[in-house]
HTML snippet that shows the backbone in 3Dmol.js (N, CA, C, O; Angstrom):
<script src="https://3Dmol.org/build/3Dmol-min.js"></script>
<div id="view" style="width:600px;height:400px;position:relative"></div>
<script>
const pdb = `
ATOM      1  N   UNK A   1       1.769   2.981  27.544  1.00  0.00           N
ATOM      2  CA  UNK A   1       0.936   2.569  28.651  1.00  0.00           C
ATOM      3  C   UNK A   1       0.687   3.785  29.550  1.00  0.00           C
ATOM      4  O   UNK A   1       1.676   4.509  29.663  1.00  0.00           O
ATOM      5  N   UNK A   2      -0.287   4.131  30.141  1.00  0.00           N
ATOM      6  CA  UNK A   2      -1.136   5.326  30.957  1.00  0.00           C
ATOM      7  C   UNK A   2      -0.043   4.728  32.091  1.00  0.00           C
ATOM      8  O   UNK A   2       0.224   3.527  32.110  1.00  0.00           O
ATOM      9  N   UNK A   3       0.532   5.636  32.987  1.00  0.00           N
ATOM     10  CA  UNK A   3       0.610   5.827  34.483  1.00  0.00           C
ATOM     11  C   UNK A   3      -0.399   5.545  35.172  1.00  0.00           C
ATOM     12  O   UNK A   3      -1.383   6.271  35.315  1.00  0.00           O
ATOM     13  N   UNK A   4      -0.184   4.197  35.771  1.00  0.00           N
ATOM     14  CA  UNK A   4      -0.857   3.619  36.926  1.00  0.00           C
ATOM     15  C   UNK A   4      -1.720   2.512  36.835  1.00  0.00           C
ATOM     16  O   UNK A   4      -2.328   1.964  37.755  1.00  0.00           O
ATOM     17  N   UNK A   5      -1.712   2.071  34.916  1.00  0.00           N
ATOM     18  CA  UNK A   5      -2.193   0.762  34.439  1.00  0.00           C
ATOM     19  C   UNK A   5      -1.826   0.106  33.893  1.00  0.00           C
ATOM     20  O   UNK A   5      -1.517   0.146  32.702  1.00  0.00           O
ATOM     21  N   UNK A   6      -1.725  -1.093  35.008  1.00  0.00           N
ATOM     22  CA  UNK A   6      -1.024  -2.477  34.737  1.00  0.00           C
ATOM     23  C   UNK A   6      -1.449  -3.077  33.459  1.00  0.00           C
ATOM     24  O   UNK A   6      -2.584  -2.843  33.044  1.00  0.00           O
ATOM     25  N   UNK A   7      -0.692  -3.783  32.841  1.00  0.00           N
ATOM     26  CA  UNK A   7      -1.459  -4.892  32.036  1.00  0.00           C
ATOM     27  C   UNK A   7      -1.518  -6.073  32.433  1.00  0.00           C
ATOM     28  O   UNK A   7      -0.578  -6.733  32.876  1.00  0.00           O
ATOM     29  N   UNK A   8      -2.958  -6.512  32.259  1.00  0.00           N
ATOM     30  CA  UNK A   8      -3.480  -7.810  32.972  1.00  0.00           C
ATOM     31  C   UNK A   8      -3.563  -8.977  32.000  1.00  0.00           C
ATOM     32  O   UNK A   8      -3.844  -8.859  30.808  1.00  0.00           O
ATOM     33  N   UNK A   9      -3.349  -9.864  32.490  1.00  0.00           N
ATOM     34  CA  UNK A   9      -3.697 -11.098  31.559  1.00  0.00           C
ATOM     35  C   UNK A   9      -5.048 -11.309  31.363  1.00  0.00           C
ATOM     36  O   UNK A   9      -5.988 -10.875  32.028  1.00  0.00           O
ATOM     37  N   UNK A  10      -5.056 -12.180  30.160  1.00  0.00           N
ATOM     38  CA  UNK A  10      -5.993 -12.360  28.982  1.00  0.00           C
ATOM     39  C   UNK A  10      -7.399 -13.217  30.057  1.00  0.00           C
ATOM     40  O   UNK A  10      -7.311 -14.384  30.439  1.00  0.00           O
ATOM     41  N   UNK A  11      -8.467 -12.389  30.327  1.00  0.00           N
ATOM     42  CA  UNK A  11      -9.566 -12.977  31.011  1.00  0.00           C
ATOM     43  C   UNK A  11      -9.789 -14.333  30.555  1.00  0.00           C
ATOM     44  O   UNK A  11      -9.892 -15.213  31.410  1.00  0.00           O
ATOM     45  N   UNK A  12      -9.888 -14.658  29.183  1.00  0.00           N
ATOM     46  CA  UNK A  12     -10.289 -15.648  28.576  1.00  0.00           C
ATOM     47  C   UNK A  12      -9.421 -17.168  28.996  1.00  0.00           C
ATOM     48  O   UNK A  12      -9.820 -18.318  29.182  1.00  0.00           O
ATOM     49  N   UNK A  13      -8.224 -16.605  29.031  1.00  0.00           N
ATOM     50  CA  UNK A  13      -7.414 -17.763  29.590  1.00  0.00           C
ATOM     51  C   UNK A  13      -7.398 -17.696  30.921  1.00  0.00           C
ATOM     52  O   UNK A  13      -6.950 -18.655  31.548  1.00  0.00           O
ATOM     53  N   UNK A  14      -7.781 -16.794  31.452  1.00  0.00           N
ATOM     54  CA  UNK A  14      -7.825 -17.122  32.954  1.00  0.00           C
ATOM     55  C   UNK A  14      -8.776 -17.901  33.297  1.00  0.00           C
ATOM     56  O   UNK A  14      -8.520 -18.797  34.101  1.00  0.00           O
ATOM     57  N   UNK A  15      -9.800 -17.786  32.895  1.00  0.00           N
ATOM     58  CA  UNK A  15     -11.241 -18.306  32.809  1.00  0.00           C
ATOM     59  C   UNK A  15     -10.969 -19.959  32.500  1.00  0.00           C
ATOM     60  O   UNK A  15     -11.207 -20.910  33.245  1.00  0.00           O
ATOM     61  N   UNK A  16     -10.399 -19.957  31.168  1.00  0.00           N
ATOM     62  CA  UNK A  16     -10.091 -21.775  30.980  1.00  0.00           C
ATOM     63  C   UNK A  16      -8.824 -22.525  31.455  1.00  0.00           C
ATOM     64  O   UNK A  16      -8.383 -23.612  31.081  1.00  0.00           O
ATOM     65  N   UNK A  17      -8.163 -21.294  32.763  1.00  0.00           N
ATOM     66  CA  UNK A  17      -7.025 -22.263  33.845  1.00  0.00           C
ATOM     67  C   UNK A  17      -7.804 -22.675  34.771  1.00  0.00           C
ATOM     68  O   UNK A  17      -7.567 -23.838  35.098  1.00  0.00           O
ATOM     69  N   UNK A  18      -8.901 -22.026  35.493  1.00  0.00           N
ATOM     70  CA  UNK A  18      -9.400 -21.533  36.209  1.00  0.00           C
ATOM     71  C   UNK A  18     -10.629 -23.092  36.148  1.00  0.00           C
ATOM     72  O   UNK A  18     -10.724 -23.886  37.085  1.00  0.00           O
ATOM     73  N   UNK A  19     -11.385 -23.193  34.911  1.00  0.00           N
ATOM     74  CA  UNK A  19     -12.187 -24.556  35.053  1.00  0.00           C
ATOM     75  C   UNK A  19     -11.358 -25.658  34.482  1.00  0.00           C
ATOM     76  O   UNK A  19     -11.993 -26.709  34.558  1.00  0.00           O
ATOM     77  N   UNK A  20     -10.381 -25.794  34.033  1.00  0.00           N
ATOM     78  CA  UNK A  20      -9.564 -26.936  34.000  1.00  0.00           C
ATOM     79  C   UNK A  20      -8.866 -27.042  35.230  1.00  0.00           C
ATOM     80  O   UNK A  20      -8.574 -28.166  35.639  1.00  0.00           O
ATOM     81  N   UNK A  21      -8.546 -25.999  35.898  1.00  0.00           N
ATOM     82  CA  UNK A  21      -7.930 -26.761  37.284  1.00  0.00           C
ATOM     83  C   UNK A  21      -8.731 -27.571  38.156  1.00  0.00           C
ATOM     84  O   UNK A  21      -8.480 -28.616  38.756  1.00  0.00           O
ATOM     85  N   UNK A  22      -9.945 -26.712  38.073  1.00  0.00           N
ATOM     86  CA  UNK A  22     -11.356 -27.228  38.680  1.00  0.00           C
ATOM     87  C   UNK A  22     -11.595 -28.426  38.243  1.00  0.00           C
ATOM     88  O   UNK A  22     -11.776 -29.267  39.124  1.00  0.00           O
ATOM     89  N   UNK A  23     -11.644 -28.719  37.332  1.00  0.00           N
ATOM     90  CA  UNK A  23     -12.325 -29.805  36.812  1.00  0.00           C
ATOM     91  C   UNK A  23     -11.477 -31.202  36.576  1.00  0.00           C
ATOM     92  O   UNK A  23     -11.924 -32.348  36.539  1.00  0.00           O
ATOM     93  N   UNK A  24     -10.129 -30.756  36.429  1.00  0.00           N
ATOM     94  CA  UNK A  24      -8.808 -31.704  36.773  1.00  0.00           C
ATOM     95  C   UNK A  24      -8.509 -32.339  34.837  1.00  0.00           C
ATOM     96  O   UNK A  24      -7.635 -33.101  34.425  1.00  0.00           O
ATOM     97  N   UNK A  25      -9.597 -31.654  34.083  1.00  0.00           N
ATOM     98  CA  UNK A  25      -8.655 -32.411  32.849  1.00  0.00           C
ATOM     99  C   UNK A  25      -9.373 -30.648  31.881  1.00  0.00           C
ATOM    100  O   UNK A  25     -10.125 -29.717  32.171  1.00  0.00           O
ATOM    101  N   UNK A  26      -8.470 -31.116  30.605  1.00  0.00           N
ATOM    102  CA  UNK A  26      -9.017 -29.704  29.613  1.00  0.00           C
ATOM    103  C   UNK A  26     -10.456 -30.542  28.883  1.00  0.00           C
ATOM    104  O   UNK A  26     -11.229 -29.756  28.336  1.00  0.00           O
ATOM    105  N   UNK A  27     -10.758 -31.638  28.844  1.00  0.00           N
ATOM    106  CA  UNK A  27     -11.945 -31.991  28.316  1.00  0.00           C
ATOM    107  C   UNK A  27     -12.852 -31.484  28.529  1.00  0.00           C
ATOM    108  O   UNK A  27     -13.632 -30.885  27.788  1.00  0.00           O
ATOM    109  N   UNK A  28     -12.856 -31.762  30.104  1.00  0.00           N
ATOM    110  CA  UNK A  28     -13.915 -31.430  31.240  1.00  0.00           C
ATOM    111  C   UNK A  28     -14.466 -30.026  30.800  1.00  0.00           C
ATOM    112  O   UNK A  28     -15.620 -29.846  30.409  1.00  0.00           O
ATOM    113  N   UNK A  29     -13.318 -28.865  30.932  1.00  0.00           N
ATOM    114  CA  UNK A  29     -12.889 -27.710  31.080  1.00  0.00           C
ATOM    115  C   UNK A  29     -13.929 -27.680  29.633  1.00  0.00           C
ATOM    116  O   UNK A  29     -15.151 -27.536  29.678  1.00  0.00           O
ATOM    117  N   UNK A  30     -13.065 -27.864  28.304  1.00  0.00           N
ATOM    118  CA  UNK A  30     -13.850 -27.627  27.395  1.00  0.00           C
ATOM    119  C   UNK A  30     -15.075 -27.834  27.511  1.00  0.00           C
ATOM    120  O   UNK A  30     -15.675 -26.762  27.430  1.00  0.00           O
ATOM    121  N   UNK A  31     -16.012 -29.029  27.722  1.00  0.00           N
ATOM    122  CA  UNK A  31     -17.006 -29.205  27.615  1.00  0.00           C
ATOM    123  C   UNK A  31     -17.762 -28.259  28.525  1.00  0.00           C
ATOM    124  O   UNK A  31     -18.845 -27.945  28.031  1.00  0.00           O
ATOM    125  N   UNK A  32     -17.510 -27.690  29.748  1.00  0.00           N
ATOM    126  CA  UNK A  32     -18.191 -26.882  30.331  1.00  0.00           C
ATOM    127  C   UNK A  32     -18.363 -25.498  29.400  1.00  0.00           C
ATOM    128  O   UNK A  32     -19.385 -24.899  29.064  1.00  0.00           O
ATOM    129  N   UNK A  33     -17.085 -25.261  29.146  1.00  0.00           N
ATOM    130  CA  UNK A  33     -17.048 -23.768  28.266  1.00  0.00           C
ATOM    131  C   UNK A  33     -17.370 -24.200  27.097  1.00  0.00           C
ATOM    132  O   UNK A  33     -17.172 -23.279  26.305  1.00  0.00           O
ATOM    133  N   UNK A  34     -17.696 -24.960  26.659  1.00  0.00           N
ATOM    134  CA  UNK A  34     -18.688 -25.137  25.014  1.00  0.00           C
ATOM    135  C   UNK A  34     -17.584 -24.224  24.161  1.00  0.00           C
ATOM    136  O   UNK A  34     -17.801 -23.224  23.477  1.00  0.00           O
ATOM    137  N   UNK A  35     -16.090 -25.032  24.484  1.00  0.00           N
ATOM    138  CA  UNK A  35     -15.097 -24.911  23.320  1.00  0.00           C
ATOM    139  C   UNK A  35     -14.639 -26.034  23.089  1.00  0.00           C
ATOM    140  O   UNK A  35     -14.859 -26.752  24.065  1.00  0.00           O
ATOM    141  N   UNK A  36     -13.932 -26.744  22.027  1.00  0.00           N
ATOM    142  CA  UNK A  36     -12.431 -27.362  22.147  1.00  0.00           C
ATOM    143  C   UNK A  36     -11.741 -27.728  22.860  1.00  0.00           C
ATOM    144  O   UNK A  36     -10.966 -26.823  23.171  1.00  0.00           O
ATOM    145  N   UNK A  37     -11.517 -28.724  23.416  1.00  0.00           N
ATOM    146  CA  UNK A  37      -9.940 -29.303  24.069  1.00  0.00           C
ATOM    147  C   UNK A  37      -8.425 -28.458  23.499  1.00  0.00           C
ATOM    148  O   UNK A  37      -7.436 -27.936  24.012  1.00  0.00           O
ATOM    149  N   UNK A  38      -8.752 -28.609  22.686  1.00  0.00           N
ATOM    150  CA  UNK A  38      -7.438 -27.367  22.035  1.00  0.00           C
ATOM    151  C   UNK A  38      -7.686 -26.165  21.877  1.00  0.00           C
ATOM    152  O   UNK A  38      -7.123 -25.460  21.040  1.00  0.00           O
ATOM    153  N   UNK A  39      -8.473 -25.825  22.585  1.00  0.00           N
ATOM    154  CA  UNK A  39      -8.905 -24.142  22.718  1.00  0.00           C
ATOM    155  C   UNK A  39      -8.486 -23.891  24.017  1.00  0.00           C
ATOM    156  O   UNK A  39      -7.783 -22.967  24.428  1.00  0.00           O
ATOM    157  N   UNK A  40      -9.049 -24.914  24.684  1.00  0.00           N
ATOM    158  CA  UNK A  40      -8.949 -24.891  26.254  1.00  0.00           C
ATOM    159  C   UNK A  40      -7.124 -24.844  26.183  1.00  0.00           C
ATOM    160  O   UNK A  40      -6.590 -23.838  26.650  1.00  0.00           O
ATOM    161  N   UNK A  41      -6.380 -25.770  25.690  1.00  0.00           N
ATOM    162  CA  UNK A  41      -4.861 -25.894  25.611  1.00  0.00           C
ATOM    163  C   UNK A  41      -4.104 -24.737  24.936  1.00  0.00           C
ATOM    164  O   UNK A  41      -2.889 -24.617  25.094  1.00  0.00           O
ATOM    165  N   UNK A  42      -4.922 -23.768  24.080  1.00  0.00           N
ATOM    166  CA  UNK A  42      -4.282 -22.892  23.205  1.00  0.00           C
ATOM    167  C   UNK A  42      -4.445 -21.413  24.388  1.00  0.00           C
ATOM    168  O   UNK A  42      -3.371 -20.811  24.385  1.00  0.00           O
ATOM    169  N   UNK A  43      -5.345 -20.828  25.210  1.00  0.00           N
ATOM    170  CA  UNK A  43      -5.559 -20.702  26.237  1.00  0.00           C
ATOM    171  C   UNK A  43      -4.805 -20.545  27.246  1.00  0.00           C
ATOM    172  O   UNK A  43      -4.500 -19.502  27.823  1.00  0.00           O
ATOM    173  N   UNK A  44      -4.422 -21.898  27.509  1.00  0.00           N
ATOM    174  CA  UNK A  44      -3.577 -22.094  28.723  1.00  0.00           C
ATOM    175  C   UNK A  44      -2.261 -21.550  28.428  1.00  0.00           C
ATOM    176  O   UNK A  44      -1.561 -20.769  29.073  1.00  0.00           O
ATOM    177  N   UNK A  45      -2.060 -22.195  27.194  1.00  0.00           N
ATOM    178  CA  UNK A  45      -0.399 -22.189  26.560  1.00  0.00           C
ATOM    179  C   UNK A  45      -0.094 -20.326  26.392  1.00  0.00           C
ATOM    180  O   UNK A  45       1.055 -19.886  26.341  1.00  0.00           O
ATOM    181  N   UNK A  46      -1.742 -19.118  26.304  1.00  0.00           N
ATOM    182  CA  UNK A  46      -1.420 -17.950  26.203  1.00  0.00           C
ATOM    183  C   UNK A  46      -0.925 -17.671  27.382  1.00  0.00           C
ATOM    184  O   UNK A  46       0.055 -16.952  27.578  1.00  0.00           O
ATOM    185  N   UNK A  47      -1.751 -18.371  28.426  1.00  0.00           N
ATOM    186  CA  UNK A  47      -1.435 -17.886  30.174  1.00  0.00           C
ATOM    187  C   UNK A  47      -0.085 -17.797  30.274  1.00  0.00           C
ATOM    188  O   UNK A  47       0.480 -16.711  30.406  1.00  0.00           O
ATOM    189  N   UNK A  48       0.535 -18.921  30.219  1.00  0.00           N
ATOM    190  CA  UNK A  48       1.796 -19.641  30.397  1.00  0.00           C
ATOM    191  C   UNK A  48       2.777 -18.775  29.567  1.00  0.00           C
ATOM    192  O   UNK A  48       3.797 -18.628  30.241  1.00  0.00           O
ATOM    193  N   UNK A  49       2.875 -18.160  28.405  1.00  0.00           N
ATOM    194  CA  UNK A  49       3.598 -17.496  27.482  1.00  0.00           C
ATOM    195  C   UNK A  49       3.311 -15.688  27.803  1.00  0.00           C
ATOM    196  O   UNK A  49       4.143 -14.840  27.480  1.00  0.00           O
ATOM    197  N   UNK A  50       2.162 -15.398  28.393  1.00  0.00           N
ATOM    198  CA  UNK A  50       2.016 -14.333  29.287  1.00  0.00           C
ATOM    199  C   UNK A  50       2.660 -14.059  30.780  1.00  0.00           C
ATOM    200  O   UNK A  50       2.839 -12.939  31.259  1.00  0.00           O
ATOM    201  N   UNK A  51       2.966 -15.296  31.407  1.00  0.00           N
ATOM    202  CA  UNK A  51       3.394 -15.114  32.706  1.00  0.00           C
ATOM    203  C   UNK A  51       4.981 -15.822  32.442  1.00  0.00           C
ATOM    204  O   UNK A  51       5.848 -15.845  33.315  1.00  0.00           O
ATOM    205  N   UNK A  52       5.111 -16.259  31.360  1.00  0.00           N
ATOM    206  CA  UNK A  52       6.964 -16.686  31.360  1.00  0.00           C
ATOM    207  C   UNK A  52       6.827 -17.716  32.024  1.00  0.00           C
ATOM    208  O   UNK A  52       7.922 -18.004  32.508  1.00  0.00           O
ATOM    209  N   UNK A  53       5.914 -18.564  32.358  1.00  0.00           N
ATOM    210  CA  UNK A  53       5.832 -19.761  33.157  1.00  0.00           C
ATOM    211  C   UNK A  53       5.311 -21.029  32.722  1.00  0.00           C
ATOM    212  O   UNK A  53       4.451 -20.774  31.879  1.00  0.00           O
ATOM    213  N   UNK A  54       5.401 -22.140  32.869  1.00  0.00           N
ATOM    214  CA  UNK A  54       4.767 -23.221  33.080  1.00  0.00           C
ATOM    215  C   UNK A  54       3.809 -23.179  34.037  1.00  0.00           C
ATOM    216  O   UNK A  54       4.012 -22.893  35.217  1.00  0.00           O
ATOM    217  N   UNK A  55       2.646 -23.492  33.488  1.00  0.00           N
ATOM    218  CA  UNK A  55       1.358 -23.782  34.885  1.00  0.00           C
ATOM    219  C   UNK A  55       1.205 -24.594  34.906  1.00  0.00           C
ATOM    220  O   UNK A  55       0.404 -25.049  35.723  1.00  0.00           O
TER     221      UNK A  55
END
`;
const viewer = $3Dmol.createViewer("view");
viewer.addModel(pdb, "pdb");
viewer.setStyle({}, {cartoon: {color: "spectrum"}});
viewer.zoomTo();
viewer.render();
</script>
């Protein structure tokens, strides 16, 4: 890793925490982003396994 750059989490899953929170279900979420319900969940589950957390 270069001095002085972080590594950031995965845009893509930020993007589908980001309209499923909004939107209050992963359906929703999917259907806006013209993916999967289990894309939207596969996604989340990277966030979550990127940050060591449950979201």
């Amino acid at each position: 890793m270069e001095l002085g750059v972080e590594r950031l989490p995965p845009l893509n899953a930020i993007k589908a925490f980001e309209v499923a929170a909004r939107a209050g279900s992963f359906t929703l979420a999917a259907s806006e982003l013209g993916v999967s319900s289990a894309a939207v969940s596969q996604q989340i589950r990277n966030l979550e396994s990127w940050f060591g957390k449950q979201l």
